[in-house]
N, CA, C and O atoms as a MOPAC input file, in Angstrom:
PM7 MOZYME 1SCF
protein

 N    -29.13200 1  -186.45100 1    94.77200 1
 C    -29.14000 1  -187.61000 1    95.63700 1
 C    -30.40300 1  -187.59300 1    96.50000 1
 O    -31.01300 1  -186.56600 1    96.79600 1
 N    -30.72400 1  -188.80300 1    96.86400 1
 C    -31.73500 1  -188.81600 1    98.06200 1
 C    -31.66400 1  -189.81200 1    98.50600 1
 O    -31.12900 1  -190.79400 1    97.99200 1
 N    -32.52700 1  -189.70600 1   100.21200 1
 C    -32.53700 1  -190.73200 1   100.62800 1
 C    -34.11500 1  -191.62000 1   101.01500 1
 O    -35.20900 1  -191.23200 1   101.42400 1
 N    -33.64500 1  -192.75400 1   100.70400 1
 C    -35.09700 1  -193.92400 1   101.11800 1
 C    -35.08500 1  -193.86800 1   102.78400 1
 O    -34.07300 1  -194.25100 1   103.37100 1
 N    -36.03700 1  -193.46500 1   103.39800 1
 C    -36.44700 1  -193.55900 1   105.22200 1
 C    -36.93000 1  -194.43000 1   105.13300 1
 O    -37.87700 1  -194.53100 1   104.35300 1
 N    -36.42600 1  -195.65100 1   106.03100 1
 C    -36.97800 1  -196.61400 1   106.09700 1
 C    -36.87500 1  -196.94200 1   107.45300 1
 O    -35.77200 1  -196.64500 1   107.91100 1
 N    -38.08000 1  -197.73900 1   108.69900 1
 C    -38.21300 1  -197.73700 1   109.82400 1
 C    -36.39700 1  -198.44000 1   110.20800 1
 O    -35.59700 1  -197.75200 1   110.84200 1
 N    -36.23500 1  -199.07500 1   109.97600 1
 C    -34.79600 1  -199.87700 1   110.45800 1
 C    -33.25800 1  -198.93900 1   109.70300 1
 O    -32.14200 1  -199.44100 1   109.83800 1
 N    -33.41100 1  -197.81500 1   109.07500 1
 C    -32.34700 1  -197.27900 1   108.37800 1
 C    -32.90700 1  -196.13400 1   107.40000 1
 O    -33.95700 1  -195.49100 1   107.39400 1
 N    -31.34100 1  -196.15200 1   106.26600 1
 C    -31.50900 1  -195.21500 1   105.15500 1
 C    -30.97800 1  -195.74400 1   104.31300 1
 O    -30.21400 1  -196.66500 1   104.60300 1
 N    -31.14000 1  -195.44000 1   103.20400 1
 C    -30.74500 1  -196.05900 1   101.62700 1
 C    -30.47200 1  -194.79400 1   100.95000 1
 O    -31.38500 1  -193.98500 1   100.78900 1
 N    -29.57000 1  -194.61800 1   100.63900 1
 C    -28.89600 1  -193.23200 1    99.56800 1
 C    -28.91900 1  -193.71800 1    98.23200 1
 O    -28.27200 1  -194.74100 1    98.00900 1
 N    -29.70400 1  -193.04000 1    97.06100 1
 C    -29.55700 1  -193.35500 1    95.65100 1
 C    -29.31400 1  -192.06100 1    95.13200 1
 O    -28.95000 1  -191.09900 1    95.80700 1
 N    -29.54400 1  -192.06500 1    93.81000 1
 C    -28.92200 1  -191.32700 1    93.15800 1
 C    -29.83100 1  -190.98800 1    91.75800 1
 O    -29.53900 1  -190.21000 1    90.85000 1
 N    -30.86000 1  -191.72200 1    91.88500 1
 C    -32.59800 1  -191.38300 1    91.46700 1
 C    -33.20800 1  -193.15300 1    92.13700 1
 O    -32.89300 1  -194.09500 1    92.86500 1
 N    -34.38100 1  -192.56800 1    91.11400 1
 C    -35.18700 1  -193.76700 1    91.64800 1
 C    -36.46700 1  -193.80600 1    90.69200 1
 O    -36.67900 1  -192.75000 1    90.09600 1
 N    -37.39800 1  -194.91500 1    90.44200 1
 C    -38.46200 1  -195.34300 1    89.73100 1
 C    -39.52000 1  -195.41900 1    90.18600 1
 O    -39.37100 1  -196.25600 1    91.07500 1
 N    -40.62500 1  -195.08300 1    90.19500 1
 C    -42.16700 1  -195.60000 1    90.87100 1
 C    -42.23400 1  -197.41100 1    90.15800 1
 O    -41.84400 1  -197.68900 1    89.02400 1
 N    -42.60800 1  -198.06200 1    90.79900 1
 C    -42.96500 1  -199.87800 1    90.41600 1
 C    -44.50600 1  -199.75800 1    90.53900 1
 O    -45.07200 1  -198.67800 1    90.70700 1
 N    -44.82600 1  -200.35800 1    90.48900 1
 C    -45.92700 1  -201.36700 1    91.51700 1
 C    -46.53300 1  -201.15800 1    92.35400 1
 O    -47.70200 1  -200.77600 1    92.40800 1
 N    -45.78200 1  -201.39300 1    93.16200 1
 C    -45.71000 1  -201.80300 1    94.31800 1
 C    -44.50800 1  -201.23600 1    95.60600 1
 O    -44.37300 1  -201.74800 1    96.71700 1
 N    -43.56600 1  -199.78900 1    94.92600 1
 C    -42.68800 1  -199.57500 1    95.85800 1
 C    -41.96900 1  -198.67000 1    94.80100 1
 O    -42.51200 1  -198.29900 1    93.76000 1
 N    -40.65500 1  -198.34500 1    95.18600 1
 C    -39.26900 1  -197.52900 1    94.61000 1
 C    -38.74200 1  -198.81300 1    94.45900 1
 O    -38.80800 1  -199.70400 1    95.30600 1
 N    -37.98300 1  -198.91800 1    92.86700 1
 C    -36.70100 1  -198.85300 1    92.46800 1
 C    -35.92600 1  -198.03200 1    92.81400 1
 O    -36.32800 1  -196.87000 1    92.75100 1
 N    -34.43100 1  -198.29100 1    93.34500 1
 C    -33.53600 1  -197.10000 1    93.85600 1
 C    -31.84000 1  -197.29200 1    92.90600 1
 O    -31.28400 1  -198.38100 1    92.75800 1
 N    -31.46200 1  -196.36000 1    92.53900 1
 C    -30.41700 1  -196.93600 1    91.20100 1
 C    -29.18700 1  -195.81300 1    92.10400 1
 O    -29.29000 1  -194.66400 1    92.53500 1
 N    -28.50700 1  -196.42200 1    92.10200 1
 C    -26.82800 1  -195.06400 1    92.07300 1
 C    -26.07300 1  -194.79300 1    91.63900 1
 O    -25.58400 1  -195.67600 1    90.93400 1
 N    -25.39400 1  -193.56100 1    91.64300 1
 C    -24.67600 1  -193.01000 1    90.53100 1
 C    -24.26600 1  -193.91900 1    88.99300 1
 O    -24.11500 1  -193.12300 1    88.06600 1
 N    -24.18100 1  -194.54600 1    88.81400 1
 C    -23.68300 1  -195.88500 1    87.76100 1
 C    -25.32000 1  -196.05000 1    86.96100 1
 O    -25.50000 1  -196.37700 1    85.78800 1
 N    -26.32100 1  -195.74000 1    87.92300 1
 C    -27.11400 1  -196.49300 1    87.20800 1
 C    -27.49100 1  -197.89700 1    87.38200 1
 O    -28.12400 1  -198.59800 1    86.59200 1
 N    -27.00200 1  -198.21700 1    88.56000 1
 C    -26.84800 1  -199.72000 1    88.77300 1
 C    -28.17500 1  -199.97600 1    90.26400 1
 O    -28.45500 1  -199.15600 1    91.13800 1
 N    -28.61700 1  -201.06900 1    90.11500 1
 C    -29.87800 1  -201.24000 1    90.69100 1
 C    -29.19600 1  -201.46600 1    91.90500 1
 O    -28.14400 1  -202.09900 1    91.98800 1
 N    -29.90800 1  -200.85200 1    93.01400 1
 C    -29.33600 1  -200.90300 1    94.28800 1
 C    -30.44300 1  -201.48800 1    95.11500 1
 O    -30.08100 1  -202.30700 1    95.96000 1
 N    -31.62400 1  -201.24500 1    95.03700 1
 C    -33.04800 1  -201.68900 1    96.29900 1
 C    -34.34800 1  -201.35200 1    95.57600 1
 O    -34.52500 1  -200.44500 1    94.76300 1
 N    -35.02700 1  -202.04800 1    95.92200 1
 C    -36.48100 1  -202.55300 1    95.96100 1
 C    -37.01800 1  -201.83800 1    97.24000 1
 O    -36.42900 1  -202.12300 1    98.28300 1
 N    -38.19800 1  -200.82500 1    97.32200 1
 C    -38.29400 1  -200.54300 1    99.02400 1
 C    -40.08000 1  -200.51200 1    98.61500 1
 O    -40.68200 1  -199.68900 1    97.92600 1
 N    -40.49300 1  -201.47500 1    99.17900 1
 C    -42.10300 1  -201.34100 1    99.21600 1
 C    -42.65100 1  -200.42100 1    99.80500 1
 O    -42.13000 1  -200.20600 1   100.90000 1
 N    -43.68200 1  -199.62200 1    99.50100 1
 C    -44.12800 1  -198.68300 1    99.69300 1
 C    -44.48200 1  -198.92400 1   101.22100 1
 O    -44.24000 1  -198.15200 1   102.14900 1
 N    -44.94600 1  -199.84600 1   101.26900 1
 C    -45.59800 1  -200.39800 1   102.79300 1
 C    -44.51800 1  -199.78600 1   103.73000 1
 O    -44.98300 1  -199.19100 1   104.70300 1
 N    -42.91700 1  -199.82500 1   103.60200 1
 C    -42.07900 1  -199.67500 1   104.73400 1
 C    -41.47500 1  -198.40100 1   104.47900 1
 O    -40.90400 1  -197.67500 1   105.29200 1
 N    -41.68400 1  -198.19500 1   103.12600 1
 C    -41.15300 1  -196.49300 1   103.00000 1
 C    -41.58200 1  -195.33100 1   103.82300 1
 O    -42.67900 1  -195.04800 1   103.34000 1
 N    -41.33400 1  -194.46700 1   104.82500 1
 C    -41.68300 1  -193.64500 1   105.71000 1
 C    -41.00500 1  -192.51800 1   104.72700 1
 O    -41.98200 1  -191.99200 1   104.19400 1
 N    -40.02500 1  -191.99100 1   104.30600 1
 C    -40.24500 1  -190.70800 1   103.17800 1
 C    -38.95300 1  -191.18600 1   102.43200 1
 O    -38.18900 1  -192.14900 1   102.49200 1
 N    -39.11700 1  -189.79000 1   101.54200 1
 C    -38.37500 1  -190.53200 1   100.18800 1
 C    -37.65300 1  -188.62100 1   100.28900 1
 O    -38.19000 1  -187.61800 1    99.82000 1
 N    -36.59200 1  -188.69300 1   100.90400 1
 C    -36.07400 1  -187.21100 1   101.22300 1
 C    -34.75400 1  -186.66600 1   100.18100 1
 O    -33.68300 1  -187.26500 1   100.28400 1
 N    -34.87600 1  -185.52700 1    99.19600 1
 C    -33.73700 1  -184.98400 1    98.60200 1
 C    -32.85200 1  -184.65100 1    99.55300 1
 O    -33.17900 1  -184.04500 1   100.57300 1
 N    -31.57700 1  -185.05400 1    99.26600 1
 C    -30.42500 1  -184.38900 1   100.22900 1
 C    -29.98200 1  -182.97000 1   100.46700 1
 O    -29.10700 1  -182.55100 1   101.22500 1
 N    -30.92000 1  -182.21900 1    99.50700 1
 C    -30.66400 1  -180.75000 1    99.72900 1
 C    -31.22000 1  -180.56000 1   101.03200 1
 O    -30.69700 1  -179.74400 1   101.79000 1
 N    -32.23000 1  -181.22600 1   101.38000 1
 C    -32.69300 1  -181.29000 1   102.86900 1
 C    -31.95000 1  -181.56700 1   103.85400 1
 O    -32.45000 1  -181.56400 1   104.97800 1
 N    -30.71500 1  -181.84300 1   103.68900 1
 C    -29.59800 1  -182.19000 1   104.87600 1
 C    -28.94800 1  -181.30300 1   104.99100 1
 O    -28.05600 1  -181.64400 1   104.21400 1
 N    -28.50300 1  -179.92200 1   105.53400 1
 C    -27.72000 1  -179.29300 1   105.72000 1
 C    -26.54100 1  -179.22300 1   106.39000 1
 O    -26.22100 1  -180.37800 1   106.10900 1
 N    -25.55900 1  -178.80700 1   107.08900 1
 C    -24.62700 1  -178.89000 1   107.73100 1
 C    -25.13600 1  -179.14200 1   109.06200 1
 O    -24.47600 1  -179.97900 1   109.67700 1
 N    -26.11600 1  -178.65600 1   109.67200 1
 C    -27.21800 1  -178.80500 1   110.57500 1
 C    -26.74900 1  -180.38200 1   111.65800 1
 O    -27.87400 1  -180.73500 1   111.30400 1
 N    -26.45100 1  -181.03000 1   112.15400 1
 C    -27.07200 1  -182.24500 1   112.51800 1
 C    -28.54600 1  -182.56400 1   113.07100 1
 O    -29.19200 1  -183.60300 1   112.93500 1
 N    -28.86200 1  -181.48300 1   113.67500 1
 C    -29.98200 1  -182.18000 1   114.28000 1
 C    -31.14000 1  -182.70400 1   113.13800 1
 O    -31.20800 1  -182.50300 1   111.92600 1
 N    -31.85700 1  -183.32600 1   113.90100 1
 C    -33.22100 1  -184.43500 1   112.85800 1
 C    -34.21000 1  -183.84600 1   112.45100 1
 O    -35.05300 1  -183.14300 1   113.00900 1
 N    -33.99900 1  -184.30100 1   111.05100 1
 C    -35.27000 1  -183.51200 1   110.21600 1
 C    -36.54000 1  -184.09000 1   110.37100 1
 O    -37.61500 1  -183.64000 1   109.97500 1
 N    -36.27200 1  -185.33700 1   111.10400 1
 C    -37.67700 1  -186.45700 1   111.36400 1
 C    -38.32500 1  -186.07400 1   112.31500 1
 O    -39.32800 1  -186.69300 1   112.66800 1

């Protein structure tokens, strides 16, 4: 899993595509979930990076 950082939120997929112009983001199914232009993407983080931890990895 990972997640899309994006200035206003997060987007959880389950892979994802290089475009163009940004990520394709697909989840578990395989089913197209978001479009995230590179322009607003701030990181593109594996969830192994989340630990039990709360505090911010940002």
């Amino acid at each position: 899993m990972f997640r899309a950082i994006l200035p206003e939120g997060q987007i959880a997929c389950q892979r994802y595509e290089h475009a163009e112009n940004g990520l394709e983001l697909y989840d578990e199914d395989d089913e197209f979930v978001a479009f995230v232009p590179y322009a607003t993407l701030n990181a593109l983080v594996s969830e192994k990076a989340y630990t039990g931890d709360e505090r911010s990895i940002m």
